[in-house]
N, C-alpha and C positions, 0 to 999 in steps of 0.2 A: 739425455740427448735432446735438442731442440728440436722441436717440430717441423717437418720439413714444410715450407712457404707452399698454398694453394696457387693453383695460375689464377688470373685475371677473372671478376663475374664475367661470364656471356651475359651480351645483350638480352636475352629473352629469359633469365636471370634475376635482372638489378630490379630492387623495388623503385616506384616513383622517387622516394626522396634520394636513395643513391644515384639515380638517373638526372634528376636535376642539379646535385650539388657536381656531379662530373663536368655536364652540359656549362656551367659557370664557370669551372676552370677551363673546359675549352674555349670557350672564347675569350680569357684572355691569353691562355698561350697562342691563339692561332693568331690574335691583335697583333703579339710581340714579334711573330715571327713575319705577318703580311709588311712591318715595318721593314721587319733587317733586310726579308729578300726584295721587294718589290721599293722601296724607299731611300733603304741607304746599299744594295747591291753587297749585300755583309750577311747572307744569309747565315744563321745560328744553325741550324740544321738542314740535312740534305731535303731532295724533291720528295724522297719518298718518304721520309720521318714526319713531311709536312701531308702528303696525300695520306698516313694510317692517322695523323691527327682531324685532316676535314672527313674520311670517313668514319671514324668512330664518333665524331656530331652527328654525322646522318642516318647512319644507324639507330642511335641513341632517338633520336629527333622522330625516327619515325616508327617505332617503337611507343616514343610516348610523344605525340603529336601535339597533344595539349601543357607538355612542358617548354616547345621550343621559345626561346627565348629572344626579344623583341631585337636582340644587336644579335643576332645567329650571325655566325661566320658563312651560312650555307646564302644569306641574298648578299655576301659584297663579293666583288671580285678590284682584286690589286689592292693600290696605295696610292693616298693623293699624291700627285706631281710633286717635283721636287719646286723651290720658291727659284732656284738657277736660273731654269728656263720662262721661255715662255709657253703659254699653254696654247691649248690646237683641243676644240671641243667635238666629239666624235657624232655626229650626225645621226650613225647607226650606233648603239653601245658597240664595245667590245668584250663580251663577256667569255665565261672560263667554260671549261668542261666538268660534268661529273666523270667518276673513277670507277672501273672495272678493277680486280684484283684477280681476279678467275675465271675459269672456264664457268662456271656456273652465274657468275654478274654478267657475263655476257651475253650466255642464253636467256638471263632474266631481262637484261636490257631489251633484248630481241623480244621478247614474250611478250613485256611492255607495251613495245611499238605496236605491234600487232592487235594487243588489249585496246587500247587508246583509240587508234585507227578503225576499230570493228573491222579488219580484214577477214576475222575467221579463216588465218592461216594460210591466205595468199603469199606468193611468195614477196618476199621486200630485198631487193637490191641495194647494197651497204660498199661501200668503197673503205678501205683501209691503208693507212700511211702511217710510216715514221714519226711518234713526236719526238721532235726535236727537243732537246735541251737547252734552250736559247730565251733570246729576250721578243718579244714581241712586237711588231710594228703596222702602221699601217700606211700606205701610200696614196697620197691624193691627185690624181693627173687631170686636168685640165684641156681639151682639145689635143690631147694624147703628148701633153704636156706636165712630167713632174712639177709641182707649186709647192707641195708640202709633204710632211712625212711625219708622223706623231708615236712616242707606244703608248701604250694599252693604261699608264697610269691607274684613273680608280673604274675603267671600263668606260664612264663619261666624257671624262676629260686628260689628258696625256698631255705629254711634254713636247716642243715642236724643236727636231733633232733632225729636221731639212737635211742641211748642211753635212753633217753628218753620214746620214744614210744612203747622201747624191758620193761618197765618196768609197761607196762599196760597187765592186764591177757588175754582180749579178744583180742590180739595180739598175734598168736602162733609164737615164734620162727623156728619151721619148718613146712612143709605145711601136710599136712596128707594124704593116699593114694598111688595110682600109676599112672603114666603117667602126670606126672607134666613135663609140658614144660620145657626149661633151666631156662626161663627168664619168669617168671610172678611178674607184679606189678600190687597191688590191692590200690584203695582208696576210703576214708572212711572219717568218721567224730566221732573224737574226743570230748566226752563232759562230765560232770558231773554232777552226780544224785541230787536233791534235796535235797535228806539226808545227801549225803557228803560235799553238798554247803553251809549247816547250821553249818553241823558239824567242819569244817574248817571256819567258818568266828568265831562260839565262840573262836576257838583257837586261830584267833588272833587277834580278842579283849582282850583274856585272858593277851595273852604275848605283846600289846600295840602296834601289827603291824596291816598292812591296813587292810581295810576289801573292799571287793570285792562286788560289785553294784550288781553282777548278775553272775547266774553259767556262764555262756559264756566267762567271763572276768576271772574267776578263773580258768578255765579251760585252755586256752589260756595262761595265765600268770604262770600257771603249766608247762606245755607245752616247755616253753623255758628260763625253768632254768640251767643254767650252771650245777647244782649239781643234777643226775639224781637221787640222794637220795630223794632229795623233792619231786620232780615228784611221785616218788614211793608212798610216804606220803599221796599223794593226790586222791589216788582213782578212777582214771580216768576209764572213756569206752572207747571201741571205735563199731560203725557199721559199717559192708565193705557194698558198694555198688555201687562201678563204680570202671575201671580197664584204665590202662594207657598201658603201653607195652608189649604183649605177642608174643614171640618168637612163640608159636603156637597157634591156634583158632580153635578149634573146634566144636563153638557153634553159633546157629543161630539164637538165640533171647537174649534179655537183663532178663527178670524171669530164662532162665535157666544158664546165666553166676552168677548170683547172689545166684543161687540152688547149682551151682559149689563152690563158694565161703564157701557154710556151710559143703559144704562134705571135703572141705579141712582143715576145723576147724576155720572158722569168724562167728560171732554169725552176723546176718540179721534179718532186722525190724520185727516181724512176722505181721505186718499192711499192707505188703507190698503184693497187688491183682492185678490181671488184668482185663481189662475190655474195649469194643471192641466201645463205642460210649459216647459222651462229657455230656450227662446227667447220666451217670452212674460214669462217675469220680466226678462229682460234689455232687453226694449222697453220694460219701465213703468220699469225705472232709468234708460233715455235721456230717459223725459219725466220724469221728478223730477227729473233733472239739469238740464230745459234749465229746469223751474219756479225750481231753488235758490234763487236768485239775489233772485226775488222772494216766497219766502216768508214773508220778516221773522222768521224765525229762525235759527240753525244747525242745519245737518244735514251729516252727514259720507260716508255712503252709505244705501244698504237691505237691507233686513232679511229673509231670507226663513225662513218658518216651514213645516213639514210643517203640514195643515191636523186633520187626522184625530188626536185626542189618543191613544187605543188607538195608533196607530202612533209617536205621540214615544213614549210609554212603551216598545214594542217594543227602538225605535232606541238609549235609553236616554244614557249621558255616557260620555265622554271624555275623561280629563283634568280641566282645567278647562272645558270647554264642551258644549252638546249635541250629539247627533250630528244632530238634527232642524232645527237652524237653523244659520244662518251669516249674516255681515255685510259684503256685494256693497260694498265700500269705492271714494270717490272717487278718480280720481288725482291726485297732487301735485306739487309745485313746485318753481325750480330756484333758483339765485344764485349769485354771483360774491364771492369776497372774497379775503383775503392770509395764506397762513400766515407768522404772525409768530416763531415759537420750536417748537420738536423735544423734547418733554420724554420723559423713563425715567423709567417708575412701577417699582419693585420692589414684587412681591408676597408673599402667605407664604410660598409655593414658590421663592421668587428669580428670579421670570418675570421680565424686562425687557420692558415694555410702552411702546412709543412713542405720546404722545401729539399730536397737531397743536394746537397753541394757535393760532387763529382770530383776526384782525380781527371785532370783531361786527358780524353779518349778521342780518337777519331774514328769512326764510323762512320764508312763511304765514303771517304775524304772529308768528314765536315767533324768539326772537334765539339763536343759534347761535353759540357762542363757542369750541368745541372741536371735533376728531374722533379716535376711535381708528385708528392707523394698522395697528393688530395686531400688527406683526413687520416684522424687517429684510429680510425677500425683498419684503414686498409693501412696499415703503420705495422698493427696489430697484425693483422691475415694474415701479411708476405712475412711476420719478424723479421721488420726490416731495421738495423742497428748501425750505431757510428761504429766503422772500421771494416763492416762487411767486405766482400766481393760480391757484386754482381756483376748479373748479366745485362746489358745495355742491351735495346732492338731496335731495329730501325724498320718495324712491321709489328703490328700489335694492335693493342684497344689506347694507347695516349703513346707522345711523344714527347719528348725523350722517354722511356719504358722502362722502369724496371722491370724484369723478364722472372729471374728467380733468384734468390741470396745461394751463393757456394758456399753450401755450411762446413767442407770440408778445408777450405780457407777462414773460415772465422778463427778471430782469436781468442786466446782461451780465456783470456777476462773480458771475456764480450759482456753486457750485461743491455736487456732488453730495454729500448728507446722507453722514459715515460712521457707519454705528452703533458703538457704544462697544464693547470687549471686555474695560471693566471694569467693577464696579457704580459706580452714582455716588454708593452711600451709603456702603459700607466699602470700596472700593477692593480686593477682592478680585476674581478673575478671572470671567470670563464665559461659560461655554462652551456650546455646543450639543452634544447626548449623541447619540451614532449610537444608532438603532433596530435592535439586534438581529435582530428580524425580517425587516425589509424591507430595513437595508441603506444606510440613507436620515441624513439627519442630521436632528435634531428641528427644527423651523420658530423655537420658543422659544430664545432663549435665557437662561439661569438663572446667577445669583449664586452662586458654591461656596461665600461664606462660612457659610453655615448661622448656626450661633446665632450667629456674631459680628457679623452683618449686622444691626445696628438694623430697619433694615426689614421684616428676613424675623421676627425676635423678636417684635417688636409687632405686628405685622398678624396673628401667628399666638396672642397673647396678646388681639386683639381677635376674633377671630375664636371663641378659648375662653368668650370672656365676652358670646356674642352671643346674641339674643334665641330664637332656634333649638337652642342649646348651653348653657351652664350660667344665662346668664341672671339675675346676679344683681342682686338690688333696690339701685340704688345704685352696681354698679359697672361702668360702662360702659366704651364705648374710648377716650373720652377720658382716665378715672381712672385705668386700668389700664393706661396708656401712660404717665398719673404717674408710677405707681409705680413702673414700669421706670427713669425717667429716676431719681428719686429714691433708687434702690436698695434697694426694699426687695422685691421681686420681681425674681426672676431668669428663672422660670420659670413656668408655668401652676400647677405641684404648690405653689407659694410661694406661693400666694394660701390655701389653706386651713393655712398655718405662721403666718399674719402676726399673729395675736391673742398667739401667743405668745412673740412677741419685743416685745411691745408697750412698749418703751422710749423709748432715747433719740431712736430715729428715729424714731416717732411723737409722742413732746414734739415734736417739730419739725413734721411735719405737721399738729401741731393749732392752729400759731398760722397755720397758710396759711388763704388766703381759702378759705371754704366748707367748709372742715376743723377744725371743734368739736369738741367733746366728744361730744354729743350726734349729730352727724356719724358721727365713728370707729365709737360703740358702737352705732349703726345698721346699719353695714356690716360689726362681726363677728358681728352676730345675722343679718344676712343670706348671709353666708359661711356660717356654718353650718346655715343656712337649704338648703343645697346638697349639706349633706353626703350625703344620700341623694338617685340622682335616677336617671329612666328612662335603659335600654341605651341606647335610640337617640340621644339626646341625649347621653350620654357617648362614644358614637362618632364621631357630629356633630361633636363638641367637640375629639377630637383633632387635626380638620385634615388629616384624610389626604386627600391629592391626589385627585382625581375622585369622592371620597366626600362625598355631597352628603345636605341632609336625608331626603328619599325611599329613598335607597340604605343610610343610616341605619337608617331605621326596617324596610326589609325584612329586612337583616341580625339586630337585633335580634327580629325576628318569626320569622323562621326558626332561631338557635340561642339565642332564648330568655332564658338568664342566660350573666352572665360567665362563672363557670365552665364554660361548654361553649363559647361565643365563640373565647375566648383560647388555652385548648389548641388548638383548629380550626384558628387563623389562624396559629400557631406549627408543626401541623403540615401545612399547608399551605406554609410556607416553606421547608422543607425538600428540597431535588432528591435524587430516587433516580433517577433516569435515569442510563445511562451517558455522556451528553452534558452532565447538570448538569440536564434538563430534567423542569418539574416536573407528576410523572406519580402522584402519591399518592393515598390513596382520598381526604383531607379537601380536596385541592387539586379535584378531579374532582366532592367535593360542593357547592363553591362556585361551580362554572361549571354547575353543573347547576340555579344559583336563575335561575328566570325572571329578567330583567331587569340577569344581570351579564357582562357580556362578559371578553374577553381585556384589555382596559386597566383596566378598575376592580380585576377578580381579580391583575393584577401589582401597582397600585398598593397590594393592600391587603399582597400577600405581602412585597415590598420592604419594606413599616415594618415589619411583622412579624418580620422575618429582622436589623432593624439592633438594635444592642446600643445603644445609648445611646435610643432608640424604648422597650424592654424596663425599660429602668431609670427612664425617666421615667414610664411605666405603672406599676411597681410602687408609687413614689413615691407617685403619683393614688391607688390604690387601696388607702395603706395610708393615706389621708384621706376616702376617698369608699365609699361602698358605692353598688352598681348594681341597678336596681330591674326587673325584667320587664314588658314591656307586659301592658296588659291585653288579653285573650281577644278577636277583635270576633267581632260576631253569636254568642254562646253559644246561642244559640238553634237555629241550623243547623243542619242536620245532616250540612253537610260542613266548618262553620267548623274552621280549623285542621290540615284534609286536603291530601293534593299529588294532584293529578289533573293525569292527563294527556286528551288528547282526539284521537283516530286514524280513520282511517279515513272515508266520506264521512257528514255530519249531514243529515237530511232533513226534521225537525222545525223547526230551526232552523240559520240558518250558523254558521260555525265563531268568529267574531267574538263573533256573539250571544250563542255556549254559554261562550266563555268569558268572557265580560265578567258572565255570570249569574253566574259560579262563584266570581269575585272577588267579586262585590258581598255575596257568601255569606259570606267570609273562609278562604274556601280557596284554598292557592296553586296556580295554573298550570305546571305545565312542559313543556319539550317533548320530555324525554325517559322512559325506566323505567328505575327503578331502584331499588332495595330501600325506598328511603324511600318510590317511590309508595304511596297509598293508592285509591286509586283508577283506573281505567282508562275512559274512556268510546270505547265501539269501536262507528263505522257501518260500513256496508257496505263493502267490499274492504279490512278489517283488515289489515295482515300484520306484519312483525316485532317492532313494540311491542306485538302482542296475543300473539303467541307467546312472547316475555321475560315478558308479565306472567303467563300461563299458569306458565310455569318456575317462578316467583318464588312465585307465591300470591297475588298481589294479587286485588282485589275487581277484575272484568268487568263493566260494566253497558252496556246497550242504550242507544240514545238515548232511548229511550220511558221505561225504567227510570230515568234520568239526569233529564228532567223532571220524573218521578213523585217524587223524593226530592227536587230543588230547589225542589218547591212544597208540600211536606209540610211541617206546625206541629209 
């Protein structure tokens, strides 16, 4: 008899290396899915298949802190603008919320506040509403005049859906009253009724157009239609209740900016109460849950807000979200279906990633046709086999889930999945690398062919010319996978050669479909378009393993231009240890940047150290010059500083002082060392204030440390 399948490791469980190879498939399924819902309005999965995927990253992530990886899912919020529109740049971001799941996330959120804030258990006033299931917008009025209307696109920048929005009723055109600031913008969420979502999907069935999975998706797909007529057609709502820009403020809590909002004529939740401690928000979510049902809208959970505005601004962000609010999320639903086929994705790195190809299922309304299996142990764990039943979840540790195989449904010639131990794209070997450290064998296993592996070339060629990385106008992964096949790129560095072999291989290209004349001399004025471009983004762009955008851009902040990058990482590669082990001042500088652990500082030292790594970098660089970020906050007067922070903070908690310090453009670390500039030292200092004594760095009090953080 087969073993019956284990559940899921908990979190507090998974070793580092199974914690990190998850954390890597999370972000790209969460990539795949910020695409479908947020970009092309096609979401693959429902809301809450997508909230047990961002929080089983955040769990994971903080868990092991020193694995989170530099593209984390957890700092973006949305998807870039669609190219349809035009764009509308948001003055304030618009960022997302983190996720409650439970009574007990909530009184941890609450706990939180309270920790952060050093209240010692004052009461904290918390407002609660309806989230809505909708698309998000935001409104810009003018002398209490609508001008503009944008949504949320990638939080910075949104799609400008005016027209549109002016043709929804609970949208006033002008604001209502007296004493309306110049410049107030309201946002809100956009969604449609049940009634109108039946009513509109007969109509196009009637006239043999799509129909729409769920209001959220017709709404949204309303939303940003070219012909503002259709929009009209569609019956949309909207509810105001958060504000982006006001030229004035005159209010001191979040219930009465949102009391404001109906006296200016926006219709507001009327669900929407306040309430002063984490068991009384958890009662008003049992009674909206038991309402849902009949609200004639969707709603997905609730929403809880600090009430006191002085105290969000205290609390301040996160990431992508605030630390003053969170979203007490519904729980979700199960299903049954057949895994039909066992696929190997290879990635750039020569990951072998098993995928579950699905009988389609629908779960919660949204059709479910895949699952990442992750790797061959958890293949193994669950004896998960072609032809099984399982159980699909739409709550859990990853999304889409497998939950547990119904071994009472398998077939009798089941026979146990082997995983491959070779690639299935170049037939080179397979292996899994023992972790020097620990001893252990890596969870992944990886394609040895390197460049010869089609897979691992092109993924790592798409990856070069990706909208984070070089980016160029014209030539995507689709093209530049062309041109591999084609031959006229070999490598990444061959793309800024190609103008000048412009012969007989591209007479050839120019009779292929969508490859003119006018074509080609597009894409080498955008090639060259490239030739100069930011550190971070040419580091982005090499594809070095666990070096992600964010981990990009602090390398590049930190040593500034190539010339000091490249020597660094080189000598950083280098072992003077008597064991081989790398103990150098430049290796010692790079574990000493806030935010880079022992696996990104190996991953960066490994490329560094390989000779054919070296030679493709010189290639790049005797085509491209690399350009330094620019300064942020010049204005600061710690922008650009490394402080550390020691000893106990009385003013504010240690969270608070360094998240001010960031928002400065000064880096954090947590250690001294010659490069500190700074020391901020409370009460019971001891040996980071004695080093910095040694050293000479600047000493400052907490008191001193506020006085100079709020100083023009």
């Amino acid at each position: 008899m087969a073993k019956k399948p284990r559940k899921p490791i908990a979190v507090d469980k998974l070793n580092p290396m199974l914690a990190q190879m998850e954390l890597e498939q999370l972000v790209k399924e969460i990539a795949k899915h910020n695409k479908a819902y947020h970009g092309d309005d096609a979401p693959l999965i429902s809301d809450a298949d997508y909230d047990v995927l961002m929080r089983r990253n955040a769990d994971i992530e903080a868990a092991f802190p020193q694995l989170k990886l530099a593209n984390s899912p957890s700092d973006l919020v949305g998807y870039v603008p669609q190219e349809k529109f035009k764009k509308i740049t948001h003055n304030i971001p618009m960022l997302s919320l983190g996720n409650a799941f439970n009574a007990d996330d909530v009184q941890e959120f609450y706990t939180k506040i309270d920790r952060f804030l050093g209240l010692d258990g004052a009461v904290i006033n918390l407002t609660a509403e309806p989230k809505i299931d909708g698309l998000s917008a935001s409104l810009r009025y003018e002398n209490g005049i609508l001008v503009s209307g944008a949504t949320r696109g990638d939080g910075q920048v949104g799609e400008d859906i005016t027209e549109n929005l002016k043709t929804i009723s609970e949208i006033p055109h002008e604001l209502k009253g007296d004493n309306i600031p110049d410049i107030v913008e309201v946002r809100g969420e956009v969604y449609m009724s049940h009634a109108e979502f039946a009513a509109l999907n007969a109509r196009q069935e009637d006239a043999g157009q799509k129909i729409f999975a769920n209001p959220r998706n017709a709404a949204a797909g309303s939303l940003r239609q070219l012909d503002s007529r259709i929009t009209a057609s569609r019956n949309l709502h909207f509810f105001a209740y958060a504000w982006g820009e006001m030229s004035e403020f005159g209010f001191q809590t979040q219930m009465g900016m949102v009391e404001q909002f109906e006296a200016w004529g926006f219709t507001v939740n009327p669900l929407m109460k306040m309430f002063d401690n984490a068991d009384e928000l958890v009662a008003h979510y049992a009674q909206i849950e038991e309402q849902r049902p009949h609200l004639g809208y969707d709603i997905d959970g609730v929403v809880y807000k600090v009430n006191r505005l002085d105290l969000q601004e205290r609390l301040g962000f996160v990431s992508r979200a605030p630390r003053w609010a969170i979203a007490h999320k519904f729980p979700a639903e199960k299903a049954r279906t057949v895994i039909n086929d066992i696929e190997i994705q290879v990635g750039r790195t020569g990951a072998l990633t098993p995928v579950a190809r699905l009988e389609p299922v629908s779960v919660g309304g949204v059709v479910v046709s895949n699952a990442t299996l992750h790797n061959e142990d958890e293949i193994a764990r669950k004896d998960v086999r072609i032809g099984d039943t399982v159980v699909i979840q739409r709550a859990g540790d990853v999304i889409p889930q497998i939950v547990e195989v119904v071994l009472e449904k398998r077939p009798a010639d089941s026979v146990a999945y082997e995983f491959p131990r070779h690639c299935p794209i170049c037939g080179s070997a397979a292996d899994r690398e023992l972790n020097a450290k620990t001893g252990k064998m890596d969870v992944i296993r990886r394609c040895e062919g390197g460049l010869i592996c089609k897979a691992q070339v092109t993924e790592r060629l798409r990856h070069f010319v990706s909208r984070n990385a070089f980016d160029f106008d014209g030539l995507g992964s689709k093209q530049v996978e062309q041109f591999y096949e084609w031959g006229i790129i070999k490598d990444a560095a061959d793309i800024f050669d190609i103008e000048a072999h412009d012969g007989e291989k591209w007479d050839t290209v120019r009779k292929r479909e969508g490859w003119g004349e006018q074509s080609v001399d597009k894409l080498f004025a955008a090639i060259n378009d490239r030739r100069e471009i930011g550190l971070d983004r040419f580091i982005f762009g090499l594809g070095i393993r666990h070096i992600g955008e964010t981990t990009a851009r602090m390398l590049a902040r930190n040593y500034e231009t190539m010339d000091v990058f490249l020597p660094a990482m080189q000598a950083a590669s280098v072992p003077i240890g008597t064991d081989g082990e790398l103990v150098n001042e430049a290796y010692a500088d790079l574990m000493n940047m806030d935010g880079i652990g022992d696996i990104v500082a190996l991953s960066l030292v490994q490329f560094f150290a390989e000779e054919n790594n070296l030679k493709f970098l010189d290639k790049l660089l005797g085509a491209v010059t690399t350009i330094p970020l620019e300064k942020a906050d010049d204005d600061s007067p710690v922008a650009g500083k490394v402080m550390v922070f020691t000893g106990s903070l009385e003013i504010m908690t240690r969270n608070e002082a360094k998240a001010k310090a960031e928002s400065l453009g000064a880096k954090v670390t947590g250690s001294v060392s010659k490069k500190t500039d700074i020391l901020v030292a409370g009460p019971g200092a001891g040996s980071k204030l004695k080093k910095a004594e040694e050293l000479g760095i600047q000493v400052l009090t907490e008191q001193e440390w506020v006085d100079l953080a709020n100083a023009k």
